[in-house]
VMD Tcl script that draws the C-alpha trace (Angstrom):
set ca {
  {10.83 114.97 -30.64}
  {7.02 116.08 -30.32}
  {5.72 113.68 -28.18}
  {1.86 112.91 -27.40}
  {-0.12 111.78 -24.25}
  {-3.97 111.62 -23.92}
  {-5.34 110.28 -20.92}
  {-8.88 110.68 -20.05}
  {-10.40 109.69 -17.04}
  {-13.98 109.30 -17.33}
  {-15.45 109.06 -13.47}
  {-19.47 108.83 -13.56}
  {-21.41 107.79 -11.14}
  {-23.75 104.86 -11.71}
  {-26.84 105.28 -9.11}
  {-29.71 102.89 -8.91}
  {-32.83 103.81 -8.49}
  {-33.60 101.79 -5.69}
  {-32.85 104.57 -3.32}
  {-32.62 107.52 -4.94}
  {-34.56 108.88 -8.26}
  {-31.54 111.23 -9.85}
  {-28.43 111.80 -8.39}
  {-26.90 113.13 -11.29}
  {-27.69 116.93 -10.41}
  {-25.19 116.67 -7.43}
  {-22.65 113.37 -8.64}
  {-19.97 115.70 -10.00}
  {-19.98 118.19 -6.23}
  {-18.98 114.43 -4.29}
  {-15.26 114.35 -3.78}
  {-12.96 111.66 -4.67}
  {-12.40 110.90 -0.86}
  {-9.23 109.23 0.40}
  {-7.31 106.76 -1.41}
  {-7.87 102.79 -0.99}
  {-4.00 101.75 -1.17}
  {-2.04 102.31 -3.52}
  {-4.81 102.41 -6.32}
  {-6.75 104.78 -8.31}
  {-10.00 104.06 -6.28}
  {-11.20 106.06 -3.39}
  {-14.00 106.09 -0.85}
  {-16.00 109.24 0.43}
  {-18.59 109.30 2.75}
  {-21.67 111.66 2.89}
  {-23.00 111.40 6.20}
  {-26.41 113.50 5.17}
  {-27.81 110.94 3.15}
  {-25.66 108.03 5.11}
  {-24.03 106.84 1.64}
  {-20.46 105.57 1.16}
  {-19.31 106.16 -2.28}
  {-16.73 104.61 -4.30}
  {-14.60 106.54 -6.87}
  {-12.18 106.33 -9.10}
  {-11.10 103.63 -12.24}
  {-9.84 100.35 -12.05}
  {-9.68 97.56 -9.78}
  {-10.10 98.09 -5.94}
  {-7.37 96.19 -4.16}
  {-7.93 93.33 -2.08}
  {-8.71 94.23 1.32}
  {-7.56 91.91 4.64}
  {-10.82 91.34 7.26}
  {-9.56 94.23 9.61}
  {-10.34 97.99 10.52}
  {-7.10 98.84 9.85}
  {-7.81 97.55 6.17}
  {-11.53 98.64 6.06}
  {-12.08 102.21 8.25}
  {-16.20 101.43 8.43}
  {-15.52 97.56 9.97}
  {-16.16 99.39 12.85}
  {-18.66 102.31 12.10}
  {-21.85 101.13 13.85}
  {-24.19 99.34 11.34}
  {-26.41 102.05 11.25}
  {-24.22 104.60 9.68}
  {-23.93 103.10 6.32}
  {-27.21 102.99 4.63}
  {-26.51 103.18 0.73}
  {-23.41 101.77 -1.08}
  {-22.36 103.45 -4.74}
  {-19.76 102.17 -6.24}
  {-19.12 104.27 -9.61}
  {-18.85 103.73 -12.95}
  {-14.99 102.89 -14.02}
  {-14.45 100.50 -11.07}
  {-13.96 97.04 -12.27}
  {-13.12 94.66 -9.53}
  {-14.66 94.82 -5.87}
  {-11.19 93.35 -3.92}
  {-11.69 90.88 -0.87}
  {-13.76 91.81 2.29}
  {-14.50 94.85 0.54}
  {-18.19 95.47 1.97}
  {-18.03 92.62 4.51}
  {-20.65 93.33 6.98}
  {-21.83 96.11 5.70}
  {-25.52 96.74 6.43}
  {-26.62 99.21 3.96}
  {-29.84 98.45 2.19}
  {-28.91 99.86 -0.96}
  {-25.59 98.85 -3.49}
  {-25.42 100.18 -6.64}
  {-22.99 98.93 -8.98}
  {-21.61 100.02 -12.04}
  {-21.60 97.96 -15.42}
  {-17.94 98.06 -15.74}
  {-17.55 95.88 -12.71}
  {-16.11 92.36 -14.35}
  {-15.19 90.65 -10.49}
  {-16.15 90.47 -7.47}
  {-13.72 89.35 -4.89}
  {-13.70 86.69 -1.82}
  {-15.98 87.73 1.03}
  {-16.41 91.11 -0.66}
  {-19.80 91.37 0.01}
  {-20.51 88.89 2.89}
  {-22.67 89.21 5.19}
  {-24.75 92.13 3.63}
  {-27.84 91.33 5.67}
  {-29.76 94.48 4.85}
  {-29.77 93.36 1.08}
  {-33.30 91.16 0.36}
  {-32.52 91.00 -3.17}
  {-29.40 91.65 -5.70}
  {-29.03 92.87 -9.22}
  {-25.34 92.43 -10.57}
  {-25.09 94.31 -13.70}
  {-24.16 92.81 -17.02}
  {-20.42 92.82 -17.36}
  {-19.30 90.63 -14.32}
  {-17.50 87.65 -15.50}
  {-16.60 86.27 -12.10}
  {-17.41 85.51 -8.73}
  {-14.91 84.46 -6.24}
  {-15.22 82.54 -3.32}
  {-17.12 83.43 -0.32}
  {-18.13 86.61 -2.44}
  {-22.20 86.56 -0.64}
  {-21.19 84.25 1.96}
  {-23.79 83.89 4.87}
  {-26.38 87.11 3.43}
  {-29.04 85.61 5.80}
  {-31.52 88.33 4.44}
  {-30.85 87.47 0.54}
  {-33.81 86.25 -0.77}
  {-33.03 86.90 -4.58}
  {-30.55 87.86 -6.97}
  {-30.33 87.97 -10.56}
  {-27.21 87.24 -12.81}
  {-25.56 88.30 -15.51}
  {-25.46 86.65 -18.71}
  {-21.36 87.64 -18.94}
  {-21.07 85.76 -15.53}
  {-18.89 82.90 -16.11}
  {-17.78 81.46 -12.88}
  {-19.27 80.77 -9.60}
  {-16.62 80.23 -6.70}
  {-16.26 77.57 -4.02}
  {-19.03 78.64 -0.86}
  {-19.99 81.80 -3.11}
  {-23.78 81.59 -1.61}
  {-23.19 79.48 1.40}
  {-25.22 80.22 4.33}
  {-27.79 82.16 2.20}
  {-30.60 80.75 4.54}
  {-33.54 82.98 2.57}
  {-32.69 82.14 -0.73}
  {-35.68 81.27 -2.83}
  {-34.22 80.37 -5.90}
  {-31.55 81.37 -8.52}
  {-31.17 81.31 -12.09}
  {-27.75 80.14 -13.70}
  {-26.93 81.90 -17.12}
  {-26.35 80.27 -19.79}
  {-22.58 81.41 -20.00}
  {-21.90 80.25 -16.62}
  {-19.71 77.26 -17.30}
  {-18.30 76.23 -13.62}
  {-19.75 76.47 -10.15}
  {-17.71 75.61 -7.45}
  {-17.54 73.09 -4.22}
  {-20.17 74.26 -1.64}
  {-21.53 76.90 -4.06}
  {-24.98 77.01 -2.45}
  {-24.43 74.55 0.46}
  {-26.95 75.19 3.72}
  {-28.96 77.05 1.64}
  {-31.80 75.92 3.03}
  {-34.95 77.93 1.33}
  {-34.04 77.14 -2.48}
  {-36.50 75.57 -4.06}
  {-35.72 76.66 -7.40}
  {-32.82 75.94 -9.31}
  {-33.09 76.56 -13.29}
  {-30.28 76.20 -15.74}
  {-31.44 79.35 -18.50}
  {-30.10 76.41 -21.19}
  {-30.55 73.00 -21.73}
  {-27.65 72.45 -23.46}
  {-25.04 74.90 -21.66}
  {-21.39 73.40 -20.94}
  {-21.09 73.59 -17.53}
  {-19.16 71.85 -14.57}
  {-20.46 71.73 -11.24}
  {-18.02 70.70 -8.41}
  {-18.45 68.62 -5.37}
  {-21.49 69.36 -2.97}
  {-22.52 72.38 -4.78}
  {-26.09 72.32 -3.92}
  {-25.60 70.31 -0.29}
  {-27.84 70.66 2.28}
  {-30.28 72.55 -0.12}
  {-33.40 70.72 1.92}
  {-36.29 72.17 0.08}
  {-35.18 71.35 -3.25}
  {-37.24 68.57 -4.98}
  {-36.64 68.59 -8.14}
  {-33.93 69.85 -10.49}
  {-33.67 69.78 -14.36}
  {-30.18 69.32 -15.46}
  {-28.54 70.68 -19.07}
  {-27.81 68.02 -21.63}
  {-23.95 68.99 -21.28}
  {-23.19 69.33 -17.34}
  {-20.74 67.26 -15.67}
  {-22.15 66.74 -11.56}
  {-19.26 65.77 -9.30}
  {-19.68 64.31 -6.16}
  {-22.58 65.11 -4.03}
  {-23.38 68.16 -6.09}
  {-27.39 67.81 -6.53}
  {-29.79 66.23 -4.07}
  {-27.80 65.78 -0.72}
  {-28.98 67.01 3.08}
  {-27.06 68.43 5.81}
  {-27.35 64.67 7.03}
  {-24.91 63.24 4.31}
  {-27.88 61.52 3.01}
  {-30.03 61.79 -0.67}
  {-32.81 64.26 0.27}
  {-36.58 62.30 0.68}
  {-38.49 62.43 -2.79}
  {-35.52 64.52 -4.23}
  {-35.69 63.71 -7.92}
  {-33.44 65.16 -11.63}
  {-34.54 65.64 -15.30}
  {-31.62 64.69 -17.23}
  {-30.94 62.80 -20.52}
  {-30.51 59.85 -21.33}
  {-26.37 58.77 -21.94}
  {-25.39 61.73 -20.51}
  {-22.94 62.08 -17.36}
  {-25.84 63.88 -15.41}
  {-27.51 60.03 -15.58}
  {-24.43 58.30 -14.73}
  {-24.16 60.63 -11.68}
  {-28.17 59.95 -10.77}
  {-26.86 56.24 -11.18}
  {-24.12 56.37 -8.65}
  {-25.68 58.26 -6.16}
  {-29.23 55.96 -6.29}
  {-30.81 59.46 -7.40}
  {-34.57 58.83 -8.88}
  {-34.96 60.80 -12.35}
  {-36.58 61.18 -15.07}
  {-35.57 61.05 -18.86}
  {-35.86 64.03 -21.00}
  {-36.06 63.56 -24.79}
  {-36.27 67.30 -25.47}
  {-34.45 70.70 -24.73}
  {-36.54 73.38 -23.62}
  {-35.59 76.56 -25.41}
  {-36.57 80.25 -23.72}
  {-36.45 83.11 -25.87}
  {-33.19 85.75 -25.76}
  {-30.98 82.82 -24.82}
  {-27.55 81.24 -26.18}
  {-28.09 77.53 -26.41}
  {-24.47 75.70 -26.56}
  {-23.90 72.50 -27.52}
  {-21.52 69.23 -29.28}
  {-21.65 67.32 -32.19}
  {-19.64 64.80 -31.21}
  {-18.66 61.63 -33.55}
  {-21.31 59.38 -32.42}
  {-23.97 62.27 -32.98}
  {-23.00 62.87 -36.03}
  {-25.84 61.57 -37.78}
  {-28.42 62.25 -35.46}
  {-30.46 65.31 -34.89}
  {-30.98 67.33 -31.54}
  {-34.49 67.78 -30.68}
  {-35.39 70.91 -28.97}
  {-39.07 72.79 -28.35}
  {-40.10 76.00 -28.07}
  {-43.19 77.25 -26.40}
  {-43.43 81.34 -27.42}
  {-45.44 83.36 -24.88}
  {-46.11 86.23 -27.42}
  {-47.12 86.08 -31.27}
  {-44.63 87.45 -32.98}
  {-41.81 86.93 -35.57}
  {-38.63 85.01 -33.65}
  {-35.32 84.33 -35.36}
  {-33.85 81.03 -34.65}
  {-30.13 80.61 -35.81}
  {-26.59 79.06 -35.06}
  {-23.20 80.14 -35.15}
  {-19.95 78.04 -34.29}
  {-17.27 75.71 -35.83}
  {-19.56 72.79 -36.45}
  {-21.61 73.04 -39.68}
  {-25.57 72.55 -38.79}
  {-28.95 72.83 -40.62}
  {-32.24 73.21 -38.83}
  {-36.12 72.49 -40.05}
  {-38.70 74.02 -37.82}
  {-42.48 71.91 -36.91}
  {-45.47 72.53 -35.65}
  {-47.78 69.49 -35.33}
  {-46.06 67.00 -37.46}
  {-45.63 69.70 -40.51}
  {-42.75 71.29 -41.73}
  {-42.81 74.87 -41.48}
  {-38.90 75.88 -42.40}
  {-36.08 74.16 -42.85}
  {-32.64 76.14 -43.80}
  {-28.76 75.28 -43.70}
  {-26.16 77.74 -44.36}
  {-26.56 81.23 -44.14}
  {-24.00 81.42 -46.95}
  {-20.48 80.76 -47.81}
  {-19.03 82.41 -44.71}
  {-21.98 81.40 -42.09}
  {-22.33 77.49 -41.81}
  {-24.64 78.13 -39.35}
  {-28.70 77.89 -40.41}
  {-31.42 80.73 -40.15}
  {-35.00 80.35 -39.73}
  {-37.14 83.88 -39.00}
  {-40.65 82.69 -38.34}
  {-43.70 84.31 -36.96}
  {-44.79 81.45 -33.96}
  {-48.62 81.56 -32.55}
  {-48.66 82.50 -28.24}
  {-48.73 78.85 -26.33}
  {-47.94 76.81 -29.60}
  {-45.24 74.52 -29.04}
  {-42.81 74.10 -32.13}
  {-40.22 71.68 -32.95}
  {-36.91 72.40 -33.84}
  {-34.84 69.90 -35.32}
  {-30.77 70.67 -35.26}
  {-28.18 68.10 -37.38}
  {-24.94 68.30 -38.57}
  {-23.70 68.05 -42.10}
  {-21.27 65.18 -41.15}
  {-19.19 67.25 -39.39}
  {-18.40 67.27 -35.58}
  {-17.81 70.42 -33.45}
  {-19.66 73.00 -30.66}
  {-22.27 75.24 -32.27}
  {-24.59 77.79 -30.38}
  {-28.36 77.99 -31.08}
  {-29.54 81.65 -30.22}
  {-33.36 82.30 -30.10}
  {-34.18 86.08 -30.27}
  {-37.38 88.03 -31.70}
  {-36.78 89.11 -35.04}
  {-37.89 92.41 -35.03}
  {-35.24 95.27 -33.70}
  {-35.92 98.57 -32.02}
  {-32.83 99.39 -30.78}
  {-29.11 98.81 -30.87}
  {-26.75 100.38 -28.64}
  {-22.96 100.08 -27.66}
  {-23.02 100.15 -24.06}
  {-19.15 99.89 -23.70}
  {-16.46 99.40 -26.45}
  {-13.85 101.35 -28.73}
  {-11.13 100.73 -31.20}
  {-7.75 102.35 -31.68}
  {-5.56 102.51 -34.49}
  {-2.80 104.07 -35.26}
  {-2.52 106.39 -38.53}
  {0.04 103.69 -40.29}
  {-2.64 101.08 -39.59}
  {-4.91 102.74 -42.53}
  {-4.31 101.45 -45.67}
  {-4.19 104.02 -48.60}
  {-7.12 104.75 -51.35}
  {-6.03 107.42 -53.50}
  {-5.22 110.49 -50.93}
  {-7.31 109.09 -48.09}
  {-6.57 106.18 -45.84}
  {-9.05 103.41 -44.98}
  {-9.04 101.68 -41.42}
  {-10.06 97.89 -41.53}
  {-12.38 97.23 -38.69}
  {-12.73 93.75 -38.14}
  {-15.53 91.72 -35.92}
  {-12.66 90.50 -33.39}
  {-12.06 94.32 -32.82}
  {-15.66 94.35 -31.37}
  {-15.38 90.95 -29.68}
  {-14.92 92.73 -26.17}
  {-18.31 95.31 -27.28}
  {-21.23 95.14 -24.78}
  {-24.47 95.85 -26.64}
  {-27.64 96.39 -25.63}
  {-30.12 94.95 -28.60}
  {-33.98 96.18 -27.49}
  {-36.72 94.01 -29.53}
  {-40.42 94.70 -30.41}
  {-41.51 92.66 -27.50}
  {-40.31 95.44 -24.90}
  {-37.40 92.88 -24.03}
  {-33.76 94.32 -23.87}
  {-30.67 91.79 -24.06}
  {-27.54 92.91 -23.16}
  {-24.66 90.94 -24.96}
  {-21.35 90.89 -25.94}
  {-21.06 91.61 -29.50}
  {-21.77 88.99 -31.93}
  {-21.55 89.44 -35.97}
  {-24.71 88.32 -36.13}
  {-28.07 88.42 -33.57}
  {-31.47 87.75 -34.64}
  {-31.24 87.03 -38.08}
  {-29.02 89.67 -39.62}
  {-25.19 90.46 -39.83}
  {-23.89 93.73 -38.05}
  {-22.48 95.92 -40.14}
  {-19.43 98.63 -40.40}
  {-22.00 101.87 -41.49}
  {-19.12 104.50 -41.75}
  {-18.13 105.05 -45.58}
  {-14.53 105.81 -45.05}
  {-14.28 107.30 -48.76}
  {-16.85 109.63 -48.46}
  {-15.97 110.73 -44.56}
  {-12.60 109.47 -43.65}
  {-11.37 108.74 -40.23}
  {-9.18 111.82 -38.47}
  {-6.35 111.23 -36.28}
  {-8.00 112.07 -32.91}
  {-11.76 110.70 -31.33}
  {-14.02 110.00 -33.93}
  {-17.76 108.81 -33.75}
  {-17.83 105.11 -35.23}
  {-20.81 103.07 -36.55}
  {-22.44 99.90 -36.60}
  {-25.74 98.99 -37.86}
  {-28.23 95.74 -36.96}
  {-31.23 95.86 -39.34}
  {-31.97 99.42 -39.97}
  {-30.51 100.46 -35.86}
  {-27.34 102.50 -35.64}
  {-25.05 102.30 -32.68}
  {-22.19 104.82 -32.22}
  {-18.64 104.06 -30.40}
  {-15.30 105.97 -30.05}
  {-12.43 105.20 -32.58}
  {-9.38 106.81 -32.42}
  {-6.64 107.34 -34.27}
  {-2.71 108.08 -33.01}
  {-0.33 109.77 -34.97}
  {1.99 108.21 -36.95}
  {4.82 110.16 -38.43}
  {7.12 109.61 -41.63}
  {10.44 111.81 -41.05}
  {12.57 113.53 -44.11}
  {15.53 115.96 -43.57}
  {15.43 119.07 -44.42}
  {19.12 120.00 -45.44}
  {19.77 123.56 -44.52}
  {20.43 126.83 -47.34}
  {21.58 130.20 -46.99}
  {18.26 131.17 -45.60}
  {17.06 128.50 -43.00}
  {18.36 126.06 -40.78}
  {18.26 122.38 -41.50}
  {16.58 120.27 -39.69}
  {14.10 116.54 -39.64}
  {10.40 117.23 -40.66}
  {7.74 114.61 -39.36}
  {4.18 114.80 -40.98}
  {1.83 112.42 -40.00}
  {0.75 110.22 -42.92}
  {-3.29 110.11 -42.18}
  {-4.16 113.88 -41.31}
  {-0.92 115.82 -42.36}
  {-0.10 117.33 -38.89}
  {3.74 118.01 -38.87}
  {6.10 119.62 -36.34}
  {9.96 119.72 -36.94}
  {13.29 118.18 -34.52}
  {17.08 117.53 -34.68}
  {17.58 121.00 -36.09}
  {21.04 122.10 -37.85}
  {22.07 125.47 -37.85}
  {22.50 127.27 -41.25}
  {26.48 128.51 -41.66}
  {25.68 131.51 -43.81}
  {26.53 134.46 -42.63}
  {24.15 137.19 -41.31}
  {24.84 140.86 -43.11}
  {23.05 143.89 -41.70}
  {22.49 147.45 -43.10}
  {19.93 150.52 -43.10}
  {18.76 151.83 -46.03}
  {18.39 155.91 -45.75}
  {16.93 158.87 -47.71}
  {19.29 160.48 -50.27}
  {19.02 164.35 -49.20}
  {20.47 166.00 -52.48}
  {21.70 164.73 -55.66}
  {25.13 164.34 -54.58}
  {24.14 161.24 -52.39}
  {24.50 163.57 -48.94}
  {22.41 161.82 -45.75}
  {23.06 163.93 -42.95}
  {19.90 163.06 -41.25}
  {19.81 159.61 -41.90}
  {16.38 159.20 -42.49}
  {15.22 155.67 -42.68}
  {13.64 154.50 -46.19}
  {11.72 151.30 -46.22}
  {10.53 151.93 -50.02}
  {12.52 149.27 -51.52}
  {13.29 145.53 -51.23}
  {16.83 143.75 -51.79}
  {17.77 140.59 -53.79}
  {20.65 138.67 -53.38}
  {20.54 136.52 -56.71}
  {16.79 135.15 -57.02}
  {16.42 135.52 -53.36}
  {14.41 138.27 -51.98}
  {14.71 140.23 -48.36}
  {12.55 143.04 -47.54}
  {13.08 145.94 -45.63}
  {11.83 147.02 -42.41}
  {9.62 150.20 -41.95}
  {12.84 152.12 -40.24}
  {14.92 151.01 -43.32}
  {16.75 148.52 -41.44}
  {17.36 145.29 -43.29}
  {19.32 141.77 -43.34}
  {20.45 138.93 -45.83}
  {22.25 136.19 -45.43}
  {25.17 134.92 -47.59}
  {27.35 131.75 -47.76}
  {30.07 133.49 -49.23}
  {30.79 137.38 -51.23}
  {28.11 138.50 -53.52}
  {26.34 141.22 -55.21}
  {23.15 142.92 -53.31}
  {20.76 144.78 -55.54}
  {18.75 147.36 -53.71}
  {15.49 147.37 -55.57}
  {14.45 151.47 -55.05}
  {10.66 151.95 -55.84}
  {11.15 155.77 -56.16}
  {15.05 156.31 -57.63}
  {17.53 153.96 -59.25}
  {18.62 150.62 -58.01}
  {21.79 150.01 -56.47}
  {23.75 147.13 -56.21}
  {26.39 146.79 -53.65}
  {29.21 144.25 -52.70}
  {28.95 142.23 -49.98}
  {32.58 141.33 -48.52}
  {32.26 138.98 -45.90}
  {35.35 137.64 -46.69}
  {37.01 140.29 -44.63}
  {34.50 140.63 -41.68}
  {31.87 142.59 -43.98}
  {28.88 142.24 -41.77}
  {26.99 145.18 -41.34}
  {27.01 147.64 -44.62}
  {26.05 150.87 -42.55}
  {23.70 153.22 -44.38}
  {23.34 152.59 -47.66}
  {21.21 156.39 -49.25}
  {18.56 155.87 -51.99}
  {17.47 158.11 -54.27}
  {13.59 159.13 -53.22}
  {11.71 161.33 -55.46}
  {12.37 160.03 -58.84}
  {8.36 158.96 -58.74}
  {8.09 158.27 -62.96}
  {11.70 156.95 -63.22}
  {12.55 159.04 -65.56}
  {16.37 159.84 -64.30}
  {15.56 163.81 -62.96}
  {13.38 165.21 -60.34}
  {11.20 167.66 -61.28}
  {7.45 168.96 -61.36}
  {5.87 165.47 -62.56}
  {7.34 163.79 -59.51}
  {5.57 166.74 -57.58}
  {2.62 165.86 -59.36}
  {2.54 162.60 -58.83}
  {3.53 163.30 -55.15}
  {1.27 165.89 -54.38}
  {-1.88 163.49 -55.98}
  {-1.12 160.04 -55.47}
  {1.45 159.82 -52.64}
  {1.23 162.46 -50.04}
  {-1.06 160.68 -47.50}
  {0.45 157.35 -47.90}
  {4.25 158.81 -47.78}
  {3.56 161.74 -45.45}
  {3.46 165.79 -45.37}
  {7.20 165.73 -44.36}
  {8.40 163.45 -47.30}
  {8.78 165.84 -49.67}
  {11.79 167.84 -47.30}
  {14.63 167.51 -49.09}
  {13.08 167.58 -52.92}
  {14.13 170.87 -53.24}
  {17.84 170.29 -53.60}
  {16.38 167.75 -56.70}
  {14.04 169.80 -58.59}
  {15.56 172.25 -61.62}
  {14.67 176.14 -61.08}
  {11.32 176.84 -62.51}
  {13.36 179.05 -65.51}
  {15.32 175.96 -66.30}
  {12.00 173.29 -66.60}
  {11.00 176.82 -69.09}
  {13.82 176.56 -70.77}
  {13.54 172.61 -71.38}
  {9.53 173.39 -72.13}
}
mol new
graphics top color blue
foreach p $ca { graphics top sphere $p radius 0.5 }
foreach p [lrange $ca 0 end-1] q [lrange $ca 1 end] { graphics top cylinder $p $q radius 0.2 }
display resetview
């Protein structure tokens, strides 16, 4: 059976500009290098520019803390300047870079985890950018970068391991992202120049485990999200074991961030609002004693412009939007399928307006988003869909694929707004006030089996992304006849495309034969001159007959061949292949009877001599004369 296999292996480098302005004239001359274990990543290094590269798709293995794990442990620092690590790599493994004292990484946005100790001690690295994408990192992972004095997260990130920045004695400060929902034991202990921690929401679900922050000495102050949970020891602690001097929380009131301050004698302050910042996802919980109360939460726009303020989730919300005491907007369900409310509103620069979220008697998590209303681009950074042909359901000849939002849930996009500011995001049905929509109109330009270029839409922005479609085949047999062998036919049921299998010989017999120039009117063929100018029929089946005057058929059983002459009388024949009667020899037509009139004579010349003698040949007309009546005769008739 036809059988199909498409792999494509897309290996682009992903440079950063931090150390290079274009490296895409020479990316596709660097070589793949030598293979990291038994994966499909490699490492090359280009000792001209000093940059170790890393190739190849997939995860890079964990790695043990030894040269014969890592060949540049023991390269002297200097000979490693720039890291690349390309586009298709998703997981740096353990101990990966440990050491390493380049000043440059670039890293691709298909990275989704960064292993233990993988980049530990980097202390030519002052500041980090990890790319959107990167959904975890492990334990260890920046462990003791004594130069790192800043770094910037993803909004994907989700997890922060145990001792992930330990040691980072330059710190300044660090941003969580609002979908970081657990940071682990130690996290940021002994980091002893942060000063700044900021949650990105005030409402985010997050856990934060046991001494997280300890020995952070030059924090003072910290506001904490409505929804964290602090374990032991995880805010406001010195090296000494003690609460740090005039070390003080925000937090709100009845919340397990206050029962913490209480426990551990840590002064705070009581917050009354949430803080919103623009591009950010706001989670939060109706829970049953909530229920009929409202969530207060400000926001303070530093640009005049339109902003879309809107909520998605299980629970069932409305909103009404203040500025000064006066209702502005108020809205509750998008409509039947969107529970959530939407309120697009132009806000005034330094204005602070008040948002007011409740629930329609109903408990669950929701997410408030908070995005400028005005899109000026839409792209699918990463994403496809694949379907095969039977997935397509049919609409009169053509078949329609149903794309669905949870096809798209694992879609990066990257939405660009009015305000210059791009948000990268995984895909959401709907972002900043408007649903994103399937653009393709299967009925007037159907889907092919193969790539095809996909679309979705966000206001009046179009993003493409690769769909493809398989093959799938619907099988009929094809019994076999005198003529052709039997066999199972498979045509695709979306573009047509067939091939055949399982074939079953025919069991008709093969019958051969030449078919050769009568040379008088007695039927004599001495010279056995080949004549094509005829086909055969064997009932209503036709077989025609090769330039040399060769021919075959094929028969199940005896029958009747009629030899259909274009310039003499037809002749049938008997096949016998009941007794072995294969191959019928030469079978002599008649050739110059051109008006089939039954008699050769000077019409057949004339028609000849005008009509035929270039197509049939000078020498054609050789043996006419032992046709044609005497001149005195044709008198005699005329």
């Amino acid at each position: 059976m036809k059988k199909f296999m498409c792999v494509i292996l897309s290996l682009c480098f992903f440079v950063s500009t931090a150390f290079c302005t274009d490296m895409s004239s020479f990316a596709d001359e660097i070589p793949l290098g030598t293979q990291i274990k038994d994966s499909n990543t490699y490492y090359y290094y280009n000792a001209s520019d000093k940059t170790l590269y890393i190739n190849g798709y997939g995860d890079v293995p964990n790695l043990s803390n030894s040269s014969a794990d890592i060949p540049w442990m023991e390269w002297p620092s200097t000979l490693i300047k720039n890291v690349v690590v390309a586009d298709g790599i998703t997981s740096i493994g353990n101990y990966m870079f440990y050491g390493v004292m380049a000043s440059s990484f670039s890293l691709p946005r298909s990275l989704k985890k960064i292993g233990n100790y993988s980049f530990a001690s980097t202390n030519g690295m002052k500041h980090w950018d990890i790319p959107f994408g990167v959904e975890k990192i492990d334990d260890n992972a920046f462990f003791s970068c004594r130069t790192l004095e800043s770094i910037n997260l993803p909004n994907s990130l989700k997890s922060i391991g145990n001792k992930t920045f330990s040691s980072c004695s330059k710190l300044k400060s660090i941003v969580i992202p609002y979908s970081v929902t657990s940071i682990g034991s130690n996290a940021f202990y002994r980091c002893t120049s942060l000063s700044d921690v900021r949650f990105a929401s005030p409402t985010q679900i997050i856990d934060v485990s046991n001494r997280a922050f300890y020995g952070c000495t030059m924090l003072s102050k910290v506001t904490l999200p409505y929804n964290i949970n602090c374990n032991s020891q995880s805010f406001g602690y010195g090296l000494n074991g003690s609460v740090l001097d005039g070390f003080s929380l925000e937090l709100y009131a009845s919340t397990q961030s206050q029962i913490y301050a209480d426990t551990y004698s840590i002064d705070y302050i009581i917050l009354d609002t949430f803080d919103l910042k623009s591009n950010t996802h706001n989670e939060n919980i109706f829970t049953q004693d909530k229920v009929n109360s409202k969530f207060h939460y400000t926001f303070t726009p530093d640009k005049t412009q339109t902003y879309s303020i809107y909520s998605l989730g299980e629970c069932d919300t409305y909103a009404e939007l203040y500025l000064n005491g006066e209702l502005l907007e108020q809205s509750d369900d998008v409509d039947p399928s969107n529970r959530g409310f939407s309120i697009s509103y132009q806000l005034n620069e330094g204005e602070t307006y008040d948002i007011y979220v409740g629930s329609v008697k109903q408990t669950g998590n929701y997410t408030l988003y908070l995005y400028p209303s005005e899109v000026t681009s839409f792209d699918v950074y990463k994403g496809s869909i694949a379907f095969s042909a039977s997935d397509g359901k049919l609409n009169g000849s053509k078949r329609i694929f149903n794309i669905t939002n949870n096809m798209m849930n694992d879609f990066v996009l990257d939405v660009g707004f009015a305000d210059g500011s791009v948000s990268s995001m995984y895909f959401c049905r709907y972002i900043a006030g408007a649903y994103v929509l399937n653009s393709d109109n299967q009925e007037e330009k159907p889907f092919n089996c193969g790539y095809n270029d996909a679309h979705i839409s966000l206001k009046e922005n179009i993003a493409c992304y690769p769909l493809t479609i398989s093959h799938s085949y619907v099988s009929e047999d094809i019994p076999y006849d005198v003529d052709n062998d039997g066999y199972t036919l498979y045509t695709c049921v979306n573009c047509g495309d067939s091939y055949k299998d399982n074939f079953v010989p025919t069991t008709s017999y093969i019958v051969t034969g030449r078919l050769v120039m009568d040379e008088d009117n007695l039927g004599a063929h001495p010279n056995n001159v080949g004549y094509p100018y005829a086909y055969i029929t064997v009932g209503n089946r036709r077989y025609d007959v090769n330039s040399d005057g060769t021919f075959q058929i094929r028969t199940f059983d005896n029958c009747y061949m009629t030899v259909n002459n274009s310039y003499g009388n037809n002749r049938v024949v008997l096949v016998d292949v009941a007794n072995g009667g294969y191959d019928m020899g030469e079978l002599s037509c008649e050739p110059y009877d051109f008006n089939k009139d039954g008699c050769v004579n000077a019409k057949d010349f004339a028609i000849y001599y005008k009509e035929l003698r270039f197509s049939l040949g000078e020498d054609y007309w050789q043996f006419a004369d032992n046709y044609i009546i005497s001149y005195k005769q044709q008198m005699q008739i005329y």
